[in-house]
Biotite code that builds the C-alpha atoms (Angstrom):
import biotite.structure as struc

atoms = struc.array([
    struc.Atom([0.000, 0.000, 0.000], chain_id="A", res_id=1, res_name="UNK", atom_name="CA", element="C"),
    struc.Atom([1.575, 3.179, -1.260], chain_id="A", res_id=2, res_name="UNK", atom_name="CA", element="C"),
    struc.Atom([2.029, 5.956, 1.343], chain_id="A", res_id=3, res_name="UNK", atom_name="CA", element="C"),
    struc.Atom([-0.272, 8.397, 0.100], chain_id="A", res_id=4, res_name="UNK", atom_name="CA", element="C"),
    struc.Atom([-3.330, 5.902, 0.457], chain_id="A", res_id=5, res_name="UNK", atom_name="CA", element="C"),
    struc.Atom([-1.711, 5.142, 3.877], chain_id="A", res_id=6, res_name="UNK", atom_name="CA", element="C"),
    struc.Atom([-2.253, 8.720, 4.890], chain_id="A", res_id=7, res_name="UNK", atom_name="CA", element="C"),
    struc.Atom([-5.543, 8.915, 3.721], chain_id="A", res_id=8, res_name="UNK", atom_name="CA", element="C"),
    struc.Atom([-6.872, 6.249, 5.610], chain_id="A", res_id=9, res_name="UNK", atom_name="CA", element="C"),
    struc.Atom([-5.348, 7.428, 8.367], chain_id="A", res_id=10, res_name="UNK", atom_name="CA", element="C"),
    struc.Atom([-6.914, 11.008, 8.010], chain_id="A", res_id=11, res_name="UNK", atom_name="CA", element="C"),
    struc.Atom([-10.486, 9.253, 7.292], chain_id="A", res_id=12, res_name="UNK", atom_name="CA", element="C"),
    struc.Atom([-10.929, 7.473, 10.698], chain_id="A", res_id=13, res_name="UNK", atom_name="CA", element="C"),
    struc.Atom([-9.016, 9.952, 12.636], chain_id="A", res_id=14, res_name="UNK", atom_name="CA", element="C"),
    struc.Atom([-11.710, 12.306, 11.206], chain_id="A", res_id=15, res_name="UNK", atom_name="CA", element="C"),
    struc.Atom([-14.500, 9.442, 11.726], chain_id="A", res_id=16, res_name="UNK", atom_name="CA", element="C"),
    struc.Atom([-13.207, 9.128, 15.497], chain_id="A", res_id=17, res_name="UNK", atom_name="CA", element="C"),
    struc.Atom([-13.875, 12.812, 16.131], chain_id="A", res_id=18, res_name="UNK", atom_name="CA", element="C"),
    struc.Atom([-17.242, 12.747, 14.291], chain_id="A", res_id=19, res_name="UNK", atom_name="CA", element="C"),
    struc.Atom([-18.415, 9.769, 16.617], chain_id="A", res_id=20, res_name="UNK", atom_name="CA", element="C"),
    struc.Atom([-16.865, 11.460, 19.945], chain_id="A", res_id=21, res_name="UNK", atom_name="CA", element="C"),
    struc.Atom([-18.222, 14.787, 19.538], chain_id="A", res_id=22, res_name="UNK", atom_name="CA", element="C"),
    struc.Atom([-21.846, 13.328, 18.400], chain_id="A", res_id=23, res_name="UNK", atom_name="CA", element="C"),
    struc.Atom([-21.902, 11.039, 21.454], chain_id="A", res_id=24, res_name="UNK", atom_name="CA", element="C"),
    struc.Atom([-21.006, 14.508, 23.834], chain_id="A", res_id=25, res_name="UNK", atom_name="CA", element="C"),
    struc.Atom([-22.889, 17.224, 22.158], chain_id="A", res_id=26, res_name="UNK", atom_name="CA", element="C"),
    struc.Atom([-25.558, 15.899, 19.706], chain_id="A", res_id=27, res_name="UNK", atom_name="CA", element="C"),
    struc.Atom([-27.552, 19.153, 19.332], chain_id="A", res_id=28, res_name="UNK", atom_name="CA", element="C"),
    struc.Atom([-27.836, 22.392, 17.615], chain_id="A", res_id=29, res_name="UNK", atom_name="CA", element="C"),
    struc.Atom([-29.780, 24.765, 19.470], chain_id="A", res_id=30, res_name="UNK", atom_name="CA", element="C"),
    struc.Atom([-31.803, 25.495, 22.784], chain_id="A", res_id=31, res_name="UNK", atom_name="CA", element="C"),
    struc.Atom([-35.914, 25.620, 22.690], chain_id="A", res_id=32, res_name="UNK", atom_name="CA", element="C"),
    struc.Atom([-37.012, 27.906, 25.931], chain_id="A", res_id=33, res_name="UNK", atom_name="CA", element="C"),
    struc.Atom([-40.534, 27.213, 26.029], chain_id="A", res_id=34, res_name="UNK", atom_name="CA", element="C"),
    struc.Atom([-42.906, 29.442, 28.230], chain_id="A", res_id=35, res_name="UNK", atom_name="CA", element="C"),
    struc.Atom([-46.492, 28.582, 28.524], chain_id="A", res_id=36, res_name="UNK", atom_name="CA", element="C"),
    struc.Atom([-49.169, 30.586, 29.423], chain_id="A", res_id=37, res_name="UNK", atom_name="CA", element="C"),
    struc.Atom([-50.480, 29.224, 32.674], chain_id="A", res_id=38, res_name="UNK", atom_name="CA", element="C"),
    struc.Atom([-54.535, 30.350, 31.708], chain_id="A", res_id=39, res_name="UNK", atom_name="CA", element="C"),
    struc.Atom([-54.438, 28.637, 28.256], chain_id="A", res_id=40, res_name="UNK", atom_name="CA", element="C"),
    struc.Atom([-52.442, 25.492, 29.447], chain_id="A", res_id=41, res_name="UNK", atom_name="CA", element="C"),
    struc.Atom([-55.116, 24.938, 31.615], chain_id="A", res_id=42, res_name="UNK", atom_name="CA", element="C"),
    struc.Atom([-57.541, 25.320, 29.218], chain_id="A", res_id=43, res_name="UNK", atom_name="CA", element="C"),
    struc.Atom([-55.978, 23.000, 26.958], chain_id="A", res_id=44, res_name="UNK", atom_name="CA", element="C"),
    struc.Atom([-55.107, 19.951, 29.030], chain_id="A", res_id=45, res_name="UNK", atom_name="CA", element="C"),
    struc.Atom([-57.930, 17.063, 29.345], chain_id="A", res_id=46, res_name="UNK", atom_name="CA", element="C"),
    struc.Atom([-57.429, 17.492, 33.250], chain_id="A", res_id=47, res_name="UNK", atom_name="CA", element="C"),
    struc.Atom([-58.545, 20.742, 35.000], chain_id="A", res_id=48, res_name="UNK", atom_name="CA", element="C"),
    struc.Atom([-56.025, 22.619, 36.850], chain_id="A", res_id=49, res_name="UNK", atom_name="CA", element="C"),
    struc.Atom([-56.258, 21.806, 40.606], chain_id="A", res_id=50, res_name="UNK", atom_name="CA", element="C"),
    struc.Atom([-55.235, 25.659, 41.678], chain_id="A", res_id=51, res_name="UNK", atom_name="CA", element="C"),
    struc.Atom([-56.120, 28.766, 39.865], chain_id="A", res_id=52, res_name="UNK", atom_name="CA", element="C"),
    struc.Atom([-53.730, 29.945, 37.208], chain_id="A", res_id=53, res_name="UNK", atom_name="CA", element="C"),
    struc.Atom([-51.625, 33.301, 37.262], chain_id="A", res_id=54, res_name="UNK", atom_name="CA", element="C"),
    struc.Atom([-51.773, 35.315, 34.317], chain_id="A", res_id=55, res_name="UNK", atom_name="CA", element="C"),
    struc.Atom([-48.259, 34.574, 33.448], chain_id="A", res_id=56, res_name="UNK", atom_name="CA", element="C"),
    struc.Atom([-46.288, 33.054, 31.136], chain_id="A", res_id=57, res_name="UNK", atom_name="CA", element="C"),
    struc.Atom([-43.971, 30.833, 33.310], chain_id="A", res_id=58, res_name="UNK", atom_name="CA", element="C"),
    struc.Atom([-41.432, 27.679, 32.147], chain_id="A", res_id=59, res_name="UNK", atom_name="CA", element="C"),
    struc.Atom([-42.147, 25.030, 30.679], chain_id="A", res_id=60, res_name="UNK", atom_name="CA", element="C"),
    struc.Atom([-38.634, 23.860, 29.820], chain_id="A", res_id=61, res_name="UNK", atom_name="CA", element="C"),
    struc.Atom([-35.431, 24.312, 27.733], chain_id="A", res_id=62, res_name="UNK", atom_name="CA", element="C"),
    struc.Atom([-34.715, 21.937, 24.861], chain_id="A", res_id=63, res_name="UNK", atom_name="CA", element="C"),
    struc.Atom([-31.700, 21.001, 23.321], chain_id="A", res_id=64, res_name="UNK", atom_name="CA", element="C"),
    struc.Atom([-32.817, 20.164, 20.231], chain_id="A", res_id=65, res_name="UNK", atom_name="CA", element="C"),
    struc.Atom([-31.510, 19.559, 16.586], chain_id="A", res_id=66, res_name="UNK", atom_name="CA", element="C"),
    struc.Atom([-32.355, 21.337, 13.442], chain_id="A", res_id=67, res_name="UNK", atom_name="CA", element="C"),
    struc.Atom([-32.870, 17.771, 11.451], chain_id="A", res_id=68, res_name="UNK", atom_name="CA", element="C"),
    struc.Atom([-35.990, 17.560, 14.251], chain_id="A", res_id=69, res_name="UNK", atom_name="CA", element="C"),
    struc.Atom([-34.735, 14.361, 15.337], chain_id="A", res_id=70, res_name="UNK", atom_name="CA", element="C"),
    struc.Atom([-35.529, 14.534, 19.331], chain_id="A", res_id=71, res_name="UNK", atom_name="CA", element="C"),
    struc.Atom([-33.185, 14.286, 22.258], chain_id="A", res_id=72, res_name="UNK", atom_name="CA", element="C"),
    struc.Atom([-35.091, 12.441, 25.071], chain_id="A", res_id=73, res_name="UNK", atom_name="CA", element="C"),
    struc.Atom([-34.495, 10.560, 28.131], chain_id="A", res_id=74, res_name="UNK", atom_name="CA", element="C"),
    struc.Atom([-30.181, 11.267, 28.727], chain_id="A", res_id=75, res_name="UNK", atom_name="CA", element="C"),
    struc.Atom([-30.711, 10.145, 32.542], chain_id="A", res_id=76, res_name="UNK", atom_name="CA", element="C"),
    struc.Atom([-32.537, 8.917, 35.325], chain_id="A", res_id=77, res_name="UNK", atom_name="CA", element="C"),
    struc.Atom([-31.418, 10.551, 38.260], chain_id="A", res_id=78, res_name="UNK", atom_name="CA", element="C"),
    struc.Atom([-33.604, 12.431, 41.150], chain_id="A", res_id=79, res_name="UNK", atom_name="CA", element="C"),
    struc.Atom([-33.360, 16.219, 42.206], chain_id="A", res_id=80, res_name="UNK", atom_name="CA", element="C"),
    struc.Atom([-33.750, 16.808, 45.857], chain_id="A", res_id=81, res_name="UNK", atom_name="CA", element="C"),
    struc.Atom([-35.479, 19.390, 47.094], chain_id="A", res_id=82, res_name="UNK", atom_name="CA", element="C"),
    struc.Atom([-32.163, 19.574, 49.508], chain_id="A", res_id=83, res_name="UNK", atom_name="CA", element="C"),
    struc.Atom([-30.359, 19.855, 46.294], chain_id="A", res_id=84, res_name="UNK", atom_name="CA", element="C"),
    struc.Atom([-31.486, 22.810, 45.145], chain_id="A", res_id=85, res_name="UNK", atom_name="CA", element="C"),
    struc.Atom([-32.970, 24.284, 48.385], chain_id="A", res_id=86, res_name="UNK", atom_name="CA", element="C"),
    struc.Atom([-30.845, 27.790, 47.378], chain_id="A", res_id=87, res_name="UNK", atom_name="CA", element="C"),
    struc.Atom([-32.740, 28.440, 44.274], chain_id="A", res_id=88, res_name="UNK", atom_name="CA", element="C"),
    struc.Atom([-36.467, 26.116, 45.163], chain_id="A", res_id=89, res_name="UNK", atom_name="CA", element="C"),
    struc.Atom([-38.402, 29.884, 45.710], chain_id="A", res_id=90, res_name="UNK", atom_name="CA", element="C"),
    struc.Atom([-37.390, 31.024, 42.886], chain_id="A", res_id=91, res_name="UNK", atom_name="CA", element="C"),
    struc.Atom([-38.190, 27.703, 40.692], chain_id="A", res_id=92, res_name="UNK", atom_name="CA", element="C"),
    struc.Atom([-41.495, 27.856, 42.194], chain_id="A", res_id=93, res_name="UNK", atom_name="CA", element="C"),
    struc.Atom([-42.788, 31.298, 41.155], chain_id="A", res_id=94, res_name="UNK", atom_name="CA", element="C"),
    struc.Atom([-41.172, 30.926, 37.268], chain_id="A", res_id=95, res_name="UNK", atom_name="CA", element="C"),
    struc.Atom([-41.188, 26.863, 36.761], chain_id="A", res_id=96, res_name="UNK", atom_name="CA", element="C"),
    struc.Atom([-44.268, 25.691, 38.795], chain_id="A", res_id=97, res_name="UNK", atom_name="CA", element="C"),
    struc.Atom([-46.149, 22.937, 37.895], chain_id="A", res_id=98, res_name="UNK", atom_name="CA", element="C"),
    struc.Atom([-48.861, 24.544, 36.530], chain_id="A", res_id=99, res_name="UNK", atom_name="CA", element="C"),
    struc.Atom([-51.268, 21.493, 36.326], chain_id="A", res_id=100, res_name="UNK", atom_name="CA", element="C"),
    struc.Atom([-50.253, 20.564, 40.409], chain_id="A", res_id=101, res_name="UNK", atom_name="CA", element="C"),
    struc.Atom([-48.648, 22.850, 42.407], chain_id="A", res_id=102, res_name="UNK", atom_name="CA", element="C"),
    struc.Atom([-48.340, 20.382, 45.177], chain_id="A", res_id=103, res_name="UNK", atom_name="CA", element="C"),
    struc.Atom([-45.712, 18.470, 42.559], chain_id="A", res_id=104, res_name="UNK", atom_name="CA", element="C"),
    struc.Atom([-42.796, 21.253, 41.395], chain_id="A", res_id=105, res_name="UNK", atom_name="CA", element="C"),
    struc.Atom([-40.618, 18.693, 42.207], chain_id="A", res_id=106, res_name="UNK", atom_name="CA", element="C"),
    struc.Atom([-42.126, 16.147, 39.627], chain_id="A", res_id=107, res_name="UNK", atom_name="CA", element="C"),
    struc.Atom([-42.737, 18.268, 36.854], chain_id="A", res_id=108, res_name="UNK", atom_name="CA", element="C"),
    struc.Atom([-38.653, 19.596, 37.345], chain_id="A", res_id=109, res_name="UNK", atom_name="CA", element="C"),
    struc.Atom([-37.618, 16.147, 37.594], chain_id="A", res_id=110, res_name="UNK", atom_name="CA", element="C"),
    struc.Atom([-39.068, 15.456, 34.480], chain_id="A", res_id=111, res_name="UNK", atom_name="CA", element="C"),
    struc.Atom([-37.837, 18.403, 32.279], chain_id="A", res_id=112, res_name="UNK", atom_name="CA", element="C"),
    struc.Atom([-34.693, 17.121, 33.944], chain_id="A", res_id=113, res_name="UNK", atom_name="CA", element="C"),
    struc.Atom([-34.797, 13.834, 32.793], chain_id="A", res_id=114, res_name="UNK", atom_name="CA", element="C"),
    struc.Atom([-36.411, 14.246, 29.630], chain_id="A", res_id=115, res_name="UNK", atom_name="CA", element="C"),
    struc.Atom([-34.701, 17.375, 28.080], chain_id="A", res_id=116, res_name="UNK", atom_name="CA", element="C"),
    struc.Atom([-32.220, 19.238, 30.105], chain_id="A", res_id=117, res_name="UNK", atom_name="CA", element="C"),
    struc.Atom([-29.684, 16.004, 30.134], chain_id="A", res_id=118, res_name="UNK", atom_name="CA", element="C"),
    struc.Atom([-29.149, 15.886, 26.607], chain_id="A", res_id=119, res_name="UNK", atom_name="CA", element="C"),
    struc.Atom([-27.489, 19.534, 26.832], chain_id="A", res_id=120, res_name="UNK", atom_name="CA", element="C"),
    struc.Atom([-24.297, 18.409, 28.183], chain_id="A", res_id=121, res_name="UNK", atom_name="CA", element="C"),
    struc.Atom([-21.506, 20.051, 27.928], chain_id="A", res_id=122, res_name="UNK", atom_name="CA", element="C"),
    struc.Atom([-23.483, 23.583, 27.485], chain_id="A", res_id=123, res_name="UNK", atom_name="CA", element="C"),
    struc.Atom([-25.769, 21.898, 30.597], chain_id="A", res_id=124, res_name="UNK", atom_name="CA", element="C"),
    struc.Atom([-22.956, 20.572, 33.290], chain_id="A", res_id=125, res_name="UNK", atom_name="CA", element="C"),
    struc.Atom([-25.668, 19.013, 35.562], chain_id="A", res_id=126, res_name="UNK", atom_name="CA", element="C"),
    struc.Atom([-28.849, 19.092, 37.092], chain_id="A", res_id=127, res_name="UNK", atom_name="CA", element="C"),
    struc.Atom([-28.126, 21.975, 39.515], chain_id="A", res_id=128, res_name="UNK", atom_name="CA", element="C"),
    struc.Atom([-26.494, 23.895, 36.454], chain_id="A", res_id=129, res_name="UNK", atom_name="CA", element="C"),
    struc.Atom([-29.848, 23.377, 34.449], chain_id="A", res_id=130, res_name="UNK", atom_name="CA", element="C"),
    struc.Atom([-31.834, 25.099, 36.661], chain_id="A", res_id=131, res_name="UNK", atom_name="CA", element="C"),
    struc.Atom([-29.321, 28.056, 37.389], chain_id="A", res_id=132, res_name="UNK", atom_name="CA", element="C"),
    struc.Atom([-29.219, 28.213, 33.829], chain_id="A", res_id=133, res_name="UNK", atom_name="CA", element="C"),
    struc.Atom([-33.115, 29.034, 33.303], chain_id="A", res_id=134, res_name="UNK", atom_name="CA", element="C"),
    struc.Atom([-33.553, 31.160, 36.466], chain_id="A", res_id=135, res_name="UNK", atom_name="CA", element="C"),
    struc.Atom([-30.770, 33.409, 34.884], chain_id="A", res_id=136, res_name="UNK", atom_name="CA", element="C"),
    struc.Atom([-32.593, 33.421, 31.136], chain_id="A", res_id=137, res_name="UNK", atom_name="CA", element="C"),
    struc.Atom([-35.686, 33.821, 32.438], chain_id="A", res_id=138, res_name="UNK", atom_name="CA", element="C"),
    struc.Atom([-35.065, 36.579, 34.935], chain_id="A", res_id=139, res_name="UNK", atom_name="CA", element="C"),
    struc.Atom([-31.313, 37.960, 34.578], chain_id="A", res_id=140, res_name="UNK", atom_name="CA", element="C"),
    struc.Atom([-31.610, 37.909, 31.045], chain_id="A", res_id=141, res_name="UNK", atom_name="CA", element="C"),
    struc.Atom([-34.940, 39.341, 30.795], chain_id="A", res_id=142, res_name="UNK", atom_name="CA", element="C"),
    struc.Atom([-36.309, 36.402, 28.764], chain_id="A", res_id=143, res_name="UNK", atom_name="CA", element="C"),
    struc.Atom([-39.832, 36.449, 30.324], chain_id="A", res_id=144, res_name="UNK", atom_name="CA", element="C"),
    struc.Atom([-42.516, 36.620, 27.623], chain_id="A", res_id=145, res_name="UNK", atom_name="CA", element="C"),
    struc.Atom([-44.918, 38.202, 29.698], chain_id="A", res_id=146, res_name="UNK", atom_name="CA", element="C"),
    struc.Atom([-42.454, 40.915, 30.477], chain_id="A", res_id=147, res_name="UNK", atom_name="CA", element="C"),
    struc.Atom([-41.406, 40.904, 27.017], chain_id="A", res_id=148, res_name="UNK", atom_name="CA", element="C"),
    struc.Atom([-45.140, 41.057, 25.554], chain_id="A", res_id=149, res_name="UNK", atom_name="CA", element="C"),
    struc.Atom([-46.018, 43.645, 28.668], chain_id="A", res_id=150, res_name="UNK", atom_name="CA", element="C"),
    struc.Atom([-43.398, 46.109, 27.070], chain_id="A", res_id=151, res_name="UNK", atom_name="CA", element="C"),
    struc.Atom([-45.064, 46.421, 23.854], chain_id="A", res_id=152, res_name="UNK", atom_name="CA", element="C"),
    struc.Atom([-48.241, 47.119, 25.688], chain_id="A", res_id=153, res_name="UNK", atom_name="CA", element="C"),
    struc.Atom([-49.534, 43.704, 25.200], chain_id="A", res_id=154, res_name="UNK", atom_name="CA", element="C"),
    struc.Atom([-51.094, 42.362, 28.212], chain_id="A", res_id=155, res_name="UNK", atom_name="CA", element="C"),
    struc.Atom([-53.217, 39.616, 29.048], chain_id="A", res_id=156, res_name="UNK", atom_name="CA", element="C"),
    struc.Atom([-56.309, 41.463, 29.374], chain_id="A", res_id=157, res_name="UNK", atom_name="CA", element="C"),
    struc.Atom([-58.499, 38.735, 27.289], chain_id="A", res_id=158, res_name="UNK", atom_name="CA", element="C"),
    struc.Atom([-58.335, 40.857, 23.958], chain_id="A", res_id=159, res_name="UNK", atom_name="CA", element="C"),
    struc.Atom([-58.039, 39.312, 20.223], chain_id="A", res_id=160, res_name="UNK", atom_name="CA", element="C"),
    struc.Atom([-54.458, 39.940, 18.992], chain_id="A", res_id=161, res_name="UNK", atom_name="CA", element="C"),
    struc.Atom([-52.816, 39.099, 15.353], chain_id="A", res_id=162, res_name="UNK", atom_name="CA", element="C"),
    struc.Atom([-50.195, 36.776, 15.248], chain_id="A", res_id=163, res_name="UNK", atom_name="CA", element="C"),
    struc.Atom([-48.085, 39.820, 13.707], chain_id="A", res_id=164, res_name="UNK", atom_name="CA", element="C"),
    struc.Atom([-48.463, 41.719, 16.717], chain_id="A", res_id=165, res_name="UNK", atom_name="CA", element="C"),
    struc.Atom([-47.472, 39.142, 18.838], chain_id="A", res_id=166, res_name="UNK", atom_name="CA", element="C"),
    struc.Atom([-44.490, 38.154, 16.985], chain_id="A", res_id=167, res_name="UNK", atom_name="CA", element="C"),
    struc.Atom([-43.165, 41.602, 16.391], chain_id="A", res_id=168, res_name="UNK", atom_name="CA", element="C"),
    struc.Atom([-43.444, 42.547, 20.259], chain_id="A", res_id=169, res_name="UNK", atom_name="CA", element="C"),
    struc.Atom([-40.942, 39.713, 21.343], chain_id="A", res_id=170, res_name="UNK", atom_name="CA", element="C"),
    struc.Atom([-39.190, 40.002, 18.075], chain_id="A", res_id=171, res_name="UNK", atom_name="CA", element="C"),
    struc.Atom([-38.326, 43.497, 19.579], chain_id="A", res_id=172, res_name="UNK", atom_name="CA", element="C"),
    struc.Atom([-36.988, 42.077, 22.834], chain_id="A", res_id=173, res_name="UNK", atom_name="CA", element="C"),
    struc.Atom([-35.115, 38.929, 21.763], chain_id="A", res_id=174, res_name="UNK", atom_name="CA", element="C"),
    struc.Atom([-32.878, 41.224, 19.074], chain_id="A", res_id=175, res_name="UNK", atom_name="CA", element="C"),
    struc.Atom([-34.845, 40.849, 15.973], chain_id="A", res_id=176, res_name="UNK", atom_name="CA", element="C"),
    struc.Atom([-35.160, 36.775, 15.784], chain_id="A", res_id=177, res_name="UNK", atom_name="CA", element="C"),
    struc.Atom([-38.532, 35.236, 15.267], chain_id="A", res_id=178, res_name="UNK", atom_name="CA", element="C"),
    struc.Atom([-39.942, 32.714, 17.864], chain_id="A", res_id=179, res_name="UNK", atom_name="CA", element="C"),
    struc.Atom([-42.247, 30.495, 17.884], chain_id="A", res_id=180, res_name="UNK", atom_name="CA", element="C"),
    struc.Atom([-45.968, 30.635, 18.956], chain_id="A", res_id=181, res_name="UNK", atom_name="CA", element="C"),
    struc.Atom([-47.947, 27.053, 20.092], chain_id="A", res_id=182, res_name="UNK", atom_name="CA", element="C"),
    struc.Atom([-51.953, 27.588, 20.032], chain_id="A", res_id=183, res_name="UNK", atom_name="CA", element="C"),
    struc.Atom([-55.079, 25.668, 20.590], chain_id="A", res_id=184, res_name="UNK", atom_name="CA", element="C"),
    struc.Atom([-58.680, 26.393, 19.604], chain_id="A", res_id=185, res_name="UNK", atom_name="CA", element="C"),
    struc.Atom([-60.981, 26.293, 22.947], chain_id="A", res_id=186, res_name="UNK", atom_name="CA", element="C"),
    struc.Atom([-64.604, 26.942, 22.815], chain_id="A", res_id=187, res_name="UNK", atom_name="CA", element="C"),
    struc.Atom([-64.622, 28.388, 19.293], chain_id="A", res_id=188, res_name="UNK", atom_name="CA", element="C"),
    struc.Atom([-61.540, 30.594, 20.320], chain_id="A", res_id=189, res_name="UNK", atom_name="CA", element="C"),
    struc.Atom([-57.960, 30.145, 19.482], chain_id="A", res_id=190, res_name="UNK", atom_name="CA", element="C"),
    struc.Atom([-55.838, 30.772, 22.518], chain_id="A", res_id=191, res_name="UNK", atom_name="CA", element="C"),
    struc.Atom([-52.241, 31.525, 22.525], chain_id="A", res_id=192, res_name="UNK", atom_name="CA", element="C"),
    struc.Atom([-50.722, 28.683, 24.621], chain_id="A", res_id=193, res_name="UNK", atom_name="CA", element="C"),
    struc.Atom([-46.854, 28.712, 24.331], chain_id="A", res_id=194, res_name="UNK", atom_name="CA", element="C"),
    struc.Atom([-43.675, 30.959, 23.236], chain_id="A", res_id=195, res_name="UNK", atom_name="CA", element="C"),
    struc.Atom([-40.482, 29.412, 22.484], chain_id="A", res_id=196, res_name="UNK", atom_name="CA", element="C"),
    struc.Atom([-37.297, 31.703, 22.557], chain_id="A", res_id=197, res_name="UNK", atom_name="CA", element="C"),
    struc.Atom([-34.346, 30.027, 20.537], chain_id="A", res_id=198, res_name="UNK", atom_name="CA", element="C"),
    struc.Atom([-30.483, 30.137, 21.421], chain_id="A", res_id=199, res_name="UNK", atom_name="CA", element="C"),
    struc.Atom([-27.703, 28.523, 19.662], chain_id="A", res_id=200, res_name="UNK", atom_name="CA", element="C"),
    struc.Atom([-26.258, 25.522, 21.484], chain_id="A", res_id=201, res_name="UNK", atom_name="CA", element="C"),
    struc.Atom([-23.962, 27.020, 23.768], chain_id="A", res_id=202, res_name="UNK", atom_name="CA", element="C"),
    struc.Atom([-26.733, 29.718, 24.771], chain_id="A", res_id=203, res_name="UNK", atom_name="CA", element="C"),
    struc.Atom([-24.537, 32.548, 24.131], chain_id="A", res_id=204, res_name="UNK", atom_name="CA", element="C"),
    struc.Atom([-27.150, 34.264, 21.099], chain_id="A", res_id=205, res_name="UNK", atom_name="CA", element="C"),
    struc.Atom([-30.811, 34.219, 19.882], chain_id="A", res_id=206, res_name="UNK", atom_name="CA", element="C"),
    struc.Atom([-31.501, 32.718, 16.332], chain_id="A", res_id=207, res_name="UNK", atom_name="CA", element="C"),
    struc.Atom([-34.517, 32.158, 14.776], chain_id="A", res_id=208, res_name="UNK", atom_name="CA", element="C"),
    struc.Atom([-36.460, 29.172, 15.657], chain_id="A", res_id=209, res_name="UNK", atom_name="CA", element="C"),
    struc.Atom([-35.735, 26.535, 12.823], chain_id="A", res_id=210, res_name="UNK", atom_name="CA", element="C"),
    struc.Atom([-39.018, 24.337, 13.258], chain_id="A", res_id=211, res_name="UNK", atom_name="CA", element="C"),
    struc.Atom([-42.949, 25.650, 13.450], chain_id="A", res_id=212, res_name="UNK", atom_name="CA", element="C"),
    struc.Atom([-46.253, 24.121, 13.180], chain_id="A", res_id=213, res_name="UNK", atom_name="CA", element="C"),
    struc.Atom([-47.458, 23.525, 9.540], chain_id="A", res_id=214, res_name="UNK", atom_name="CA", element="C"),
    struc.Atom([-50.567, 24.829, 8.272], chain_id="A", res_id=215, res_name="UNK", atom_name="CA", element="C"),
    struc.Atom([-53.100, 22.157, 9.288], chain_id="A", res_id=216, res_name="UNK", atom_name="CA", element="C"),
    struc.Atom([-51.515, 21.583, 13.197], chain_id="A", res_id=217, res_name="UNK", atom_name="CA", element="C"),
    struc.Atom([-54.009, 21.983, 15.684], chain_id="A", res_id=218, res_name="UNK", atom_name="CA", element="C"),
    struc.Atom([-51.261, 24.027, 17.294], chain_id="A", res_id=219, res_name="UNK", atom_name="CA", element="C"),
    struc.Atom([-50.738, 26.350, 14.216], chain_id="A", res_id=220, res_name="UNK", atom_name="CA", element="C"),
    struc.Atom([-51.299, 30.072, 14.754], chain_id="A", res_id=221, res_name="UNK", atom_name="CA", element="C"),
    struc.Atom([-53.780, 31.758, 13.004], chain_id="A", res_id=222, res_name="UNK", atom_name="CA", element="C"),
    struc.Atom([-53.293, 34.817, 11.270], chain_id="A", res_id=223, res_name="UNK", atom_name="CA", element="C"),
    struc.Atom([-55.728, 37.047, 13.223], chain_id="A", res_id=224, res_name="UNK", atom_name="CA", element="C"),
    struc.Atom([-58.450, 36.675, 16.250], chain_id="A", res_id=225, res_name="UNK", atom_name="CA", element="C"),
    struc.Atom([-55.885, 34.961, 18.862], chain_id="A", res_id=226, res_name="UNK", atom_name="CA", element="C"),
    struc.Atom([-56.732, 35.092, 22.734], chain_id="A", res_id=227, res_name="UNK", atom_name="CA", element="C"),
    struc.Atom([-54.654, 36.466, 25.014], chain_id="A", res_id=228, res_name="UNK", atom_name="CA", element="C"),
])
């Protein structure tokens, strides 16, 4: 074998060996921050809300996810403590609650644990990390829809908006990138159920979200006469 092919081969599965290693530890684009609005969540789910809902837009969860839309689910199986993360719990609670059960934070942040925030390693170090991480977006960072919508005199007050309106309001406070609006028809009335914020995979920038809901979802956002 000459010593030019011997180099090449070489060069392939060194390059193969760093393909496989850095798929294995990263194996995602971007970030999905997904806020729901606690009224219209409650509204949507098949079981009632036990407790009243704020009129908030709160967490649902952040997503590492991939711009092929192949999902990331399920990288563990480990418990948070509520001794583990006794330092930040009151602030969890009033922007991550369980919306559905308040007397189960715990469960529903175990889950988004689980389920989602796992697969962000190495931008994600661990579970304590994962919630740090969305306390700071969502209030350090300023990345509250409600606070966002609120600025552009949008409030929940129950009125019909367009979907332009909406988009252009938190287009305005996430520097120009477009997001991407979840709703549901309820009662002959489309309600405006979730916002997701996008970030690259090391959560340093906004980009625009890749992926929305094609004409036809249930969960596609009509053009005019949405609730909020």
């Amino acid at each position: 074998m000459g010593t030019t092919r011997m180099v090449y081969i070489v060069t392939m599965l060194f390059s193969l060996i760093v393909l496989i290693l850095s798929s294995s530890t990263v194996g995602y684009d971007y970030f999905q921050f997904t806020q729901q609005y606690q009224p219209a969540a409650c509204n949507s789910n098949p079981t009632p809300c036990k407790d009243p809902p704020d009129k908030l837009f709160t967490v649902h969860g952040l997503w590492p996810s991939n711009m092929n839309r192949s999902e990331l689910f399920n990288c563990s199986s480990s418990n948070v403590t509520y001794a583990k993360i006794q330092n930040i719990r009151t602030q969890l609670e009033m922007i991550w609650p369980n919306v559905f059960n308040r007397k189960n934070h715990l469960g529903f942040w175990n889950r988004e644990w689980n389920k989602h925030g796992a697969c962000g390693y190495p931008t994600i170090r661990n579970d304590l990390h994962y919630f740090q991480t969305v306390i700071k977006m969502y209030i350090t960072q300023k990345q509250n829809v409600s606070d966002i919508l609120s600025k552009a005199k949008i409030e929940p007050d129950g009125n019909i908006r367009t979907q332009k309106e909406i988009v252009d309001a938190i287009r305005k406070g996430i520097h120009g990138k477009e997001p991407n609006l979840k709703c549901q028809k309820n009662t002959q009335m489309t309600e405006l159920v979730e916002v997701t914020l996008c970030s690259d995979g090391n959560l340093k920038q906004f980009i625009d979200c890749p992926h929305h809901f094609p004409n036809g979802s249930r969960h596609n956002c009509p053009t005019n006469h949405i609730l909020y």
